[in-house]
N, C-alpha and C positions, 0 to 999 in steps of 0.2 A: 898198599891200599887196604890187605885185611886187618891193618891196624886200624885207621880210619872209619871203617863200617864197624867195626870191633867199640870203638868211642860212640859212634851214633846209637849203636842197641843202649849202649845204657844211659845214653840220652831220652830213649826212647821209653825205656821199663822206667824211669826216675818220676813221668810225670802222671800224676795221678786221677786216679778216672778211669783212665783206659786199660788198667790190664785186664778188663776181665775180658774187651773185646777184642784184644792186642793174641796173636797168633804166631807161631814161630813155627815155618816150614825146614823141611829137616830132609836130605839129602845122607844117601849112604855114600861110602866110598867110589861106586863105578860111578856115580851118579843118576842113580833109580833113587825115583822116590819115594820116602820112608810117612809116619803119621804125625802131622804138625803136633805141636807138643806148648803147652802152658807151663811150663817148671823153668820159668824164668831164670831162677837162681841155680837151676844143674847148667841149664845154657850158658850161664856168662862162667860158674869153674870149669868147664869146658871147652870155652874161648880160650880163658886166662891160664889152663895147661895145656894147652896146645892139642886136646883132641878133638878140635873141631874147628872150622875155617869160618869165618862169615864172607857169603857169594854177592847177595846182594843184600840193601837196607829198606826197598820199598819193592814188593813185599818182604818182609824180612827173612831170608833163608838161610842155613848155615849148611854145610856141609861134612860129615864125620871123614877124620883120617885113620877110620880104621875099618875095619868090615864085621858089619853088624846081622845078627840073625834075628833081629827084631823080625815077629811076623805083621803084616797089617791087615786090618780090618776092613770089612768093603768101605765105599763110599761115593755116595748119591751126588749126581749133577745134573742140573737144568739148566737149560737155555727159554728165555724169552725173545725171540728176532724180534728184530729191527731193522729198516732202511738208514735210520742217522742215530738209533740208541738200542743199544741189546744190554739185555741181562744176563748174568750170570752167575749161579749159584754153588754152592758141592755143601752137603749135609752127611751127618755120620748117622750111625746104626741108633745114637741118642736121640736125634733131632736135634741134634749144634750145630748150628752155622758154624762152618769151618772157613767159608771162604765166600765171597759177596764181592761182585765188581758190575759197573755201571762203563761201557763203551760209549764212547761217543765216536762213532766212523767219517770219515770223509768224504762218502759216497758218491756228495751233492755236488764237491768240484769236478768229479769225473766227467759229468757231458760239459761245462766250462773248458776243462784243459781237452778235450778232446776236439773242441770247437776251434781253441786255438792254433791247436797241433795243424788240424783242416785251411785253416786262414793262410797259417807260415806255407804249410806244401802247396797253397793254391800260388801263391804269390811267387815263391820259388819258380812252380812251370813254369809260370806266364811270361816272368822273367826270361827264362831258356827260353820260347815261343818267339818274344819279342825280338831277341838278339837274333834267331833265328833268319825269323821277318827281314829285320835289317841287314844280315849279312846274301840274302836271296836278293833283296831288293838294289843292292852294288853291284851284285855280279851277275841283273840280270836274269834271273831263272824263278821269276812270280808267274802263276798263272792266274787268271781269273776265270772265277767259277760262277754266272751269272745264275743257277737255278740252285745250286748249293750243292756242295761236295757228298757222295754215300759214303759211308766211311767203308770200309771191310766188313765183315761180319755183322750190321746192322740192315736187317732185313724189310722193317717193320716200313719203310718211307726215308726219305731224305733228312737228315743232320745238317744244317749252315754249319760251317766250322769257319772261324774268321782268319788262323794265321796259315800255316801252310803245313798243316799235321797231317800224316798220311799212313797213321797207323792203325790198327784190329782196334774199335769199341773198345776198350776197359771192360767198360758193365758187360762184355759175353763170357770175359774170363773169368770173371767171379762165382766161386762157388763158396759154398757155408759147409763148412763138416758135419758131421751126425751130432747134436749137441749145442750147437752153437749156442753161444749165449752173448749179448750184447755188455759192454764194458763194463757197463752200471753196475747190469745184473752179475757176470763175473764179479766183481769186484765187492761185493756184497757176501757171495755163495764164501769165497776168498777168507774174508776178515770173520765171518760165526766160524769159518773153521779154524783157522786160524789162534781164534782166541779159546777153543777149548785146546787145541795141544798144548797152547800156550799154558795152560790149567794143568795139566799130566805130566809136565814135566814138574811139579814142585807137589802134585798132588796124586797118589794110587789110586785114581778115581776107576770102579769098574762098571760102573750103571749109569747111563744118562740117558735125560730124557729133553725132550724138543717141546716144545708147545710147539703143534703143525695146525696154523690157520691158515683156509683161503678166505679171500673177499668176495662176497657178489657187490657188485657197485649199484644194478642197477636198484637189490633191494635195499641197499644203504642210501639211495636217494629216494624211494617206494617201501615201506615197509611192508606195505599188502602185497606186493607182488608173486606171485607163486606158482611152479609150473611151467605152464605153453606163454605164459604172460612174457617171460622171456625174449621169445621169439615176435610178439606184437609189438612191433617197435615203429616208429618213421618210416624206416627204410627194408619195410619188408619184401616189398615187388621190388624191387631193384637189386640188380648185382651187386652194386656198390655204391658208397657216396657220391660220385662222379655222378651218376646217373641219377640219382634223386637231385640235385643242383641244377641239372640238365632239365630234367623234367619242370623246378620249381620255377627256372629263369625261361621257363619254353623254348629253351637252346639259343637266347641270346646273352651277350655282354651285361652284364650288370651296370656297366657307369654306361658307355654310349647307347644302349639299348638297340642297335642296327645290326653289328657285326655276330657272327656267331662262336660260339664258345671252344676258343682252340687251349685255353691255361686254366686250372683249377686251383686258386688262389689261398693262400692261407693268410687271414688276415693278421693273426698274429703269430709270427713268424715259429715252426716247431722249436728252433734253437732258442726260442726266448718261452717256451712253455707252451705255445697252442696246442691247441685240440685238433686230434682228426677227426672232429664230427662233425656235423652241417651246418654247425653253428658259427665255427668259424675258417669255413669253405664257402667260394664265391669263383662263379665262372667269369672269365674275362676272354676277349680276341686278342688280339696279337699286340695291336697298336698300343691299348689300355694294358697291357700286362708291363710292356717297357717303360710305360708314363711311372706307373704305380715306381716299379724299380729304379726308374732312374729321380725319383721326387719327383716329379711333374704331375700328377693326380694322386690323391688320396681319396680315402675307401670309408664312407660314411658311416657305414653299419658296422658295427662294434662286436669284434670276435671275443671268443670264450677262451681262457684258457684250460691245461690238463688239470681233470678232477681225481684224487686219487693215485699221487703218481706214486708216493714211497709203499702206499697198499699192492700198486703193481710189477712194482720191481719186487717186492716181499713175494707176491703170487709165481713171480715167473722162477725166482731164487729157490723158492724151499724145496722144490722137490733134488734140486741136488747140492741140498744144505742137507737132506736129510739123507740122500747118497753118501756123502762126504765123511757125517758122523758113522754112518753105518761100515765105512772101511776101518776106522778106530774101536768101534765099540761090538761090531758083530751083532749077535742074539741079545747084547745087553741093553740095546739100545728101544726105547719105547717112546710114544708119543701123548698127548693129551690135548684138552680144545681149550681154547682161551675160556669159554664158561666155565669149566672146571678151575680155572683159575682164579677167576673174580669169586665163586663161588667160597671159594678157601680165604681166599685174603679175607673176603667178610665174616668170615665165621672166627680168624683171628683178629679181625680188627686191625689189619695192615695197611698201611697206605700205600697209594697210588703210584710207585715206584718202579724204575725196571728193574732192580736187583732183587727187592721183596718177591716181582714177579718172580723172578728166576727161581728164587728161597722156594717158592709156592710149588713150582714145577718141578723141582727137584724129590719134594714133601710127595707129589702126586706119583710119582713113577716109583718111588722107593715105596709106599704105601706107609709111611713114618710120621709120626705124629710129633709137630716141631717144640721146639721148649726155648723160651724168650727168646721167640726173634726178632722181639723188637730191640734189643741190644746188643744187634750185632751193628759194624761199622763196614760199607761197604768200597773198597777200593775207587778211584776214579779211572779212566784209561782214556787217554786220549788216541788217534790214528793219526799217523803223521806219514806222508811222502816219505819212501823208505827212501829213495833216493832221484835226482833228476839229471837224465843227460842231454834236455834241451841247452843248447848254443844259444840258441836265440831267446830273449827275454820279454822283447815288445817291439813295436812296428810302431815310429813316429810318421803323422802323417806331412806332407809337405803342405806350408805355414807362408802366409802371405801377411805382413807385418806393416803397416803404416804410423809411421810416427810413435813406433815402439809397442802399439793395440794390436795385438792377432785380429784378423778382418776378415779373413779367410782362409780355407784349407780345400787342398787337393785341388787341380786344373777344372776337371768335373767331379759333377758328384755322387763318392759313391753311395752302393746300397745301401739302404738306411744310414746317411750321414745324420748327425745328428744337426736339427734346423738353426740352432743358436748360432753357430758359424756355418755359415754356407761355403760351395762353392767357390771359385777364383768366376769362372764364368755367368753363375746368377749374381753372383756381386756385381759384376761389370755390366751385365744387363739392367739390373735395379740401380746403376749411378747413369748410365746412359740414360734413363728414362727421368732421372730427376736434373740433371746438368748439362745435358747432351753429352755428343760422342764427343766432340773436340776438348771440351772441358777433360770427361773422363779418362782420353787417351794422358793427359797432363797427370791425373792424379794415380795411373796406372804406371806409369814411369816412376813415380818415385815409391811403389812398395820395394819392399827388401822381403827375400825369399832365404827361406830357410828350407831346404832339400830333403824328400823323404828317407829315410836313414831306420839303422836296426839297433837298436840298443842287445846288450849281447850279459850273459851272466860270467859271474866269476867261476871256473870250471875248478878249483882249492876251495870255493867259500863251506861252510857247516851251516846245514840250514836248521832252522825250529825243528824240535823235537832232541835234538841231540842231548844228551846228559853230561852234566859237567860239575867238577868239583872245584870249591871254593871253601877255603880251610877247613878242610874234610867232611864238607855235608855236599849231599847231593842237592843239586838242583837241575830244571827241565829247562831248556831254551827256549824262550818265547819268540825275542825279537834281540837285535842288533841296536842300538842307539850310540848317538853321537861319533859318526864317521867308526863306526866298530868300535871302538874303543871304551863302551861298555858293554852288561848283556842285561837284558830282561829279562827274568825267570817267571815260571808260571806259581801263583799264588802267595809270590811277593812282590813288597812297594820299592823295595830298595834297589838299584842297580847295584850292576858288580864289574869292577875292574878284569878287561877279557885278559889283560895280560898275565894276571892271577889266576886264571881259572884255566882248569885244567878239561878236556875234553876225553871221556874215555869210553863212551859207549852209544850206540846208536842203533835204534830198532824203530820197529814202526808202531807197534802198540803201546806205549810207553805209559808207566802208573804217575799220574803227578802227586 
């Protein structure tokens, strides 16, 4: 293989243009690392006598087989956060951009796969629950609970529980440790730290610095806002939103207007973006809350979704993004405000970028005054699923077919089905109403049913992001085509034959 990365470098120095922005990271013998280096031509007699290895090709680093007392020089690095793009800088004591990379994170599927993960374990119990059911209902031993069962440890009023579960609340065992942080936000704090070790291992970097912003939202929607302004909001005499809805609906039902308000409704569901504000919270009774859930009523007035949400996971993130850095860098570590930022890009005439940001932030903590950097070239990074041990892939729903047409899906229907295909049971209802029952019992006999079923992953397959060689270059896995038998790589047209390509490495921040 280090013959192979050994061909790429001087593929790489051959094409012209780039060496001035072309950098070679440089490893000593334990593997600390040493000051990237531009002497092209000591690099490849170096390869070509054997005292020095090439590790990887993108960033291009090689590593010495011998042990060197080269001293190094400090050097400056900055971060720009981001919820779905961070930057990333490292500058020397000249003002050379030594190293420039633009992440693009994953952030956004995390509540998706955490949604799903919820869908699979819900469906799981119920499953256990059912057979449950079933095997009490053989043998005899159901009770019925006409006022509704208290569970254990639920103090507050009665719980209806429908199957025949007889265990302690969940929600009393749940506690949150000192710290807690939500998936998203984990998973954010995670990837900025992440990608500056990522940086120290190929780079001596000993000063870095953070751009630390917070957001206020409400004066990014109010510029004049200022002060106790704050606090004058809607919902200032009430506890909380519940009770401002309560107050607005005079404590009745929104759709029936009779009944009184027992469910405080989101109209547009949190899992798909809504807001926890009043705008799209509505009180409902009991009867209209199960309409609403089961399709049978819908909800005229038009909810809000979340305003600012990657500004709020960035808000809730930095303070132990800056923890984080602060166990790596100690007293080296300093901060700046994004105006100080824009500030400098305008005075160089930089553009609007996260790397440059980074370039900037880097410039501002080391107090270094930079020299062309507008011709540096900044790495790309993509985040890719370090790995997955979901079994389960997808949830097919059960398919009522006529005459070869899907017509309908699921017996009833569930939550938010989607209305294009209805239910098994509103379908029967809307053919009963236009051909009557007898006709309809005729054209119910002959669907063909297709059974709800699990589609399952390959637990050997190599997902995206993996790296892989083909006649000695690297390339990044995009996708699979044509029954696996070829691969798509990222930032070419061409496919590649998988049985040629060789698979030898896999991370999750990967440079394409």
């Amino acid at each position: 293989m280090a013959i192979q990365l050994h061909d790429v470098f001087h593929e790489a120095l051959s094409l012209k243009g780039d060496l001035e922005m072309y950098v070679v990271y440089v490893l000593n013998k334990d593997g600390s690392p040493l000051m990237p280096t531009k002497r092209f031509g000591h690099v490849r007699r170096m390869l070509k006598s054997g005292q020095a290895k090439a590790v990887s090709t993108k960033p291009f680093v090689i590593q010495l087989l011998y042990d060197s007392t080269e001293y190094t020089q400090p050097l400056y690095g900055g971060t720009d956060p981001g919820r779905i793009n961070i930057g990333e800088a490292v500058i020397n004591e000249k003002g050379e951009v030594v190293y420039e990379a633009h992440i693009i994170t994953r952030n956004k599927r995390i509540p998706r796969l955490m949604a799903k993960r919820k869908a699979y374990r819900q469906a799981s119990r119920r499953g256990e629950r059912l057979r449950r059911k079933r095997r009490a209902r053989k043998c005899g031993t159901t009770t019925m609970f006409p006022e509704g069962r208290k569970l254990p440890g639920y103090k507050d009023g009665v719980l209806a529980v429908k199957d025949i579960i007889n265990t302690e609340a969940k929600f009393n065992n749940r506690k949150r440790p000192a710290g807690w942080l939500t998936p998203t936000a984990r998973q954010c704090v995670q990837t900025h730290i992440n990608g500056v070790r990522q940086i120290c291992k190929i780079l001596p970097v000993k000063y870095w610095t953070l751009e630390y912003n917070r957001f206020a939202f409400k004066r990014m929607d109010d510029g004049s806002i200022r002060g106790i302004d704050y606090q004058n909001n809607k919902t200032k005499q009430f506890d909380n939103v519940n009770d401002y809805i309560d107050y607005l609906q005079e404590g009745r039902c929104i759709l029936c207007g009779c009944n009184s308000i027992k469910h405080h409704h989101h109209i547009i569901p949190k899992h798909k973006g809504g807001s926890d504000g009043p705008e799209n919270i509505v009180g409902l009774c009991d009867d209209c809350h199960t309409k609403v859930h089961t399709n049978k009523a819908e909800l005229d007035r038009v909810g809000k979704r979340k305003k600012y949400v990657g500004a709020s996971i960035v808000n809730i993130a930095m303070p132990h993004i800056y923890d984080g850095l602060k166990n790596i860098f100690g007293n080296n570590l300093c901060v700046c405000k994004g105006r100080n930022t824009a500030k400098l890009r305008s005075e160089y005439g930089i553009g609007k970028e996260h790397g440059f940001d980074a370039v900037c932030v880097a410039s501002i903590g080391g107090r270094i005054p930079l020299i062309n950097v507008n011709d540096s070239s900044a790495f790309t990074i993509i985040q890719f699923r370090n790995h997955d041990r979901a079994i389960i892939k997808t949830q097919y729903e059960r398919t009522y077919k006529l005459d070869g047409v899907v017509i309908a899906k699921n017996r009833k229907p569930r939550f938010e089905q989607d209305k294009k295909t209805p239910a098994l049971s509103d379908w029967y209802k809307k053919l009963c109403d236009t051909i009557g029952e007898s006709e309809a019992r005729g054209v119910l006999s002959k669907l063909k049913v297709a059974k709800s079923r699990r589609g399952y992953n390959d637990t050997k397959r190599i997902m995206d992001g993996a790296i892989f060689l083909y006649e000695g270059k690297r390339y990044v896995l995009k996708a699979y085509k044509s029954k696996r038998k070829y691969l798509e790589a990222y930032g070419q047209e061409k496919l590649f034959p998988a049985k040629d390509c060789v698979f030898v490495q896999r991370k999750s921040l990967v440079y394409v």
